[in-house]
C-alpha positions as CSV (number, residue, x, y, z in Angstrom):
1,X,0.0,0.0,0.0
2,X,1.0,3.5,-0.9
3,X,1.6,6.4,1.4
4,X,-1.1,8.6,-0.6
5,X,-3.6,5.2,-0.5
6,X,-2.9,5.8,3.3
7,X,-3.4,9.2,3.4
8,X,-6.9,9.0,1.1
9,X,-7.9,6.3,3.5
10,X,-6.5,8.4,6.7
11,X,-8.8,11.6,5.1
12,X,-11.7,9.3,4.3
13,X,-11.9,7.9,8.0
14,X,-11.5,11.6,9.7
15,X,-14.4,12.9,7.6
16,X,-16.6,9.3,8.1
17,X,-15.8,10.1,12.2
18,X,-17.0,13.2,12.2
19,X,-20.5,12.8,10.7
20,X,-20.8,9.7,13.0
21,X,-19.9,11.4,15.9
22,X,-21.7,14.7,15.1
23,X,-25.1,12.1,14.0
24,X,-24.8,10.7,17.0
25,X,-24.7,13.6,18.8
26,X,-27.9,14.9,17.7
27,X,-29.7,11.1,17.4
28,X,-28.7,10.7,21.5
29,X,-30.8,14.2,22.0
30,X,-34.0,13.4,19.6
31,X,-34.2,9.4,19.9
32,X,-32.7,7.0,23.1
33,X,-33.7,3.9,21.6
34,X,-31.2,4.6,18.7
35,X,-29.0,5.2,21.2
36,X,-30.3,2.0,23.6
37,X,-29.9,-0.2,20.3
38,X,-26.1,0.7,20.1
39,X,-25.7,0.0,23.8
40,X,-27.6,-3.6,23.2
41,X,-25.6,-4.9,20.6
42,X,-22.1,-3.1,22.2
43,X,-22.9,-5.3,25.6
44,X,-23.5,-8.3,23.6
45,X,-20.3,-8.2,22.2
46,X,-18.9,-7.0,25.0
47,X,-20.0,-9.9,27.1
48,X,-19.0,-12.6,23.9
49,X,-15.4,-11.2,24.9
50,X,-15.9,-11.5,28.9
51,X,-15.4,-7.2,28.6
52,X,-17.5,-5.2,30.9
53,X,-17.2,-2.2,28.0
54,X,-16.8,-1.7,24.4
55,X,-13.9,-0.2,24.2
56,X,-12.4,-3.2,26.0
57,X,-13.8,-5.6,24.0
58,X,-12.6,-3.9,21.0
59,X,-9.4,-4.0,22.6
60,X,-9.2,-8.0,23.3
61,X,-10.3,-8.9,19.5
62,X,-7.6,-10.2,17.2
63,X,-7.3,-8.8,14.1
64,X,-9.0,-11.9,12.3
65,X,-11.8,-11.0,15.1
66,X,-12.4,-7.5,13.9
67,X,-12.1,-8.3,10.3
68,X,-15.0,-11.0,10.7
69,X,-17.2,-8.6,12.7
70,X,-16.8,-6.1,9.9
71,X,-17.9,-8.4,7.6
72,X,-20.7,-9.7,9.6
73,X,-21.4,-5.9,9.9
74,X,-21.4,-4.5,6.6
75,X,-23.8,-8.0,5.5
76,X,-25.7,-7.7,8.4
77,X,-25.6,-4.1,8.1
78,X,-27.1,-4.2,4.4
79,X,-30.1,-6.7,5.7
80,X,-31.2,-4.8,8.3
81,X,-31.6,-1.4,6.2
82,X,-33.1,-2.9,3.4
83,X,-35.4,-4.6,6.2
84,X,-36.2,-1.0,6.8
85,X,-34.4,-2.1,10.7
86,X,-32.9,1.3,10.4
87,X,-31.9,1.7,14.1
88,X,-30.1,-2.0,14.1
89,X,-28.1,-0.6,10.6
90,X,-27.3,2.3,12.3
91,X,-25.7,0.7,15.6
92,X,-23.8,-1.4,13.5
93,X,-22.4,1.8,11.5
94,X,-21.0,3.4,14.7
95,X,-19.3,0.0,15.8
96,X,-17.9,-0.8,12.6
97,X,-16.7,3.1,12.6
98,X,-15.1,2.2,16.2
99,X,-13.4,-0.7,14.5
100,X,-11.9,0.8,11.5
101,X,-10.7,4.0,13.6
102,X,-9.1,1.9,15.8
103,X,-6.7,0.6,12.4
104,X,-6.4,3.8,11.4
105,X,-5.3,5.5,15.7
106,X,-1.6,6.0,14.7
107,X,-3.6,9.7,13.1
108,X,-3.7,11.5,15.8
109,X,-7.2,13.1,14.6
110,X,-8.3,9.8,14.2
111,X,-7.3,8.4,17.6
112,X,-8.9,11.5,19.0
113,X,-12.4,10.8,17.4
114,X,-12.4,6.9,18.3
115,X,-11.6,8.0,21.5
116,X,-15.3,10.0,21.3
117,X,-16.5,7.6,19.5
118,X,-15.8,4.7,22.3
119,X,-16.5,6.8,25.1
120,X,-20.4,7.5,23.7
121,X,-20.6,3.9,22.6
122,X,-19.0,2.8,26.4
123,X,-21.9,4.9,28.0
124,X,-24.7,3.5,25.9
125,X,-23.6,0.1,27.2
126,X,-23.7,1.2,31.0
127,X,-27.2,3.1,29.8
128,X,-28.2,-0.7,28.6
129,X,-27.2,-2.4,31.0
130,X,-28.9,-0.2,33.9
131,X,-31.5,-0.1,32.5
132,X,-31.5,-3.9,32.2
133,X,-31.2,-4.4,35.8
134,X,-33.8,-2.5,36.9
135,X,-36.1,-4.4,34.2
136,X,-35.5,-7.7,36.4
């Protein structure tokens, strides 16, 4: 690979990261279920690596672990919009963000925003999972 395909990957990533993190921004402030969906499948995961957060579980993963999760992502991903499951395509979008920022963190703009981006995803998780323990 090329240092300018690195750098058009590098610039395609920092713009991606900001409209995810600016989206979910305003989706966290007009719909919680968007936001409770991302927190759902984040714990899941989460708890399939014996993590307590996202950002740990992320961490644990091998790299033939995130390559199959962003696979299973972008197919699942596809099914679920087409299946008009917009809020399950979406919650996929922001984790499969997370795991391509986090191949991309020796940009220090692009570290930055997966830090963000881990940190909103980490606190939907702890939303989810409060709020499952109160539903039992």
């Amino acid at each position: 690979m090329t240092s300018n395909t690195t750098k058009n990957q590098q610039d395609q990533v920092r713009q991606h990261l900001a409209l995810v993190l600016n989206d979910l921004k305003k989706t966290a402030k007009k719909d919680g279920s968007a936001i409770a969906v991302i927190g759902s499948l984040a714990a899941h995961l989460s708890d399939t690596m014996k993590q307590q957060t996202w950002s740990s579980a992320k961490e644990a993963m091998s790299d033939a672990n995130r390559a199959e999760l962003l696979n299973s992502f972008k197919t699942r991903g596809k099914a679920a919009e087409e299946a008009g499951q917009k809020k399950q395509a979406y919650a996929m979008q922001a984790l499969a963000t997370s795991l391509v920022a986090s191949a991309l963190r020796s940009d220090r703009t692009i570290a930055e925003g997966e830090g963000l981006l881990d940190a909103m995803i980490d606190r939907a998780v702890v939303v989810y999972r409060q709020f499952q323990a109160s539903a039992n």
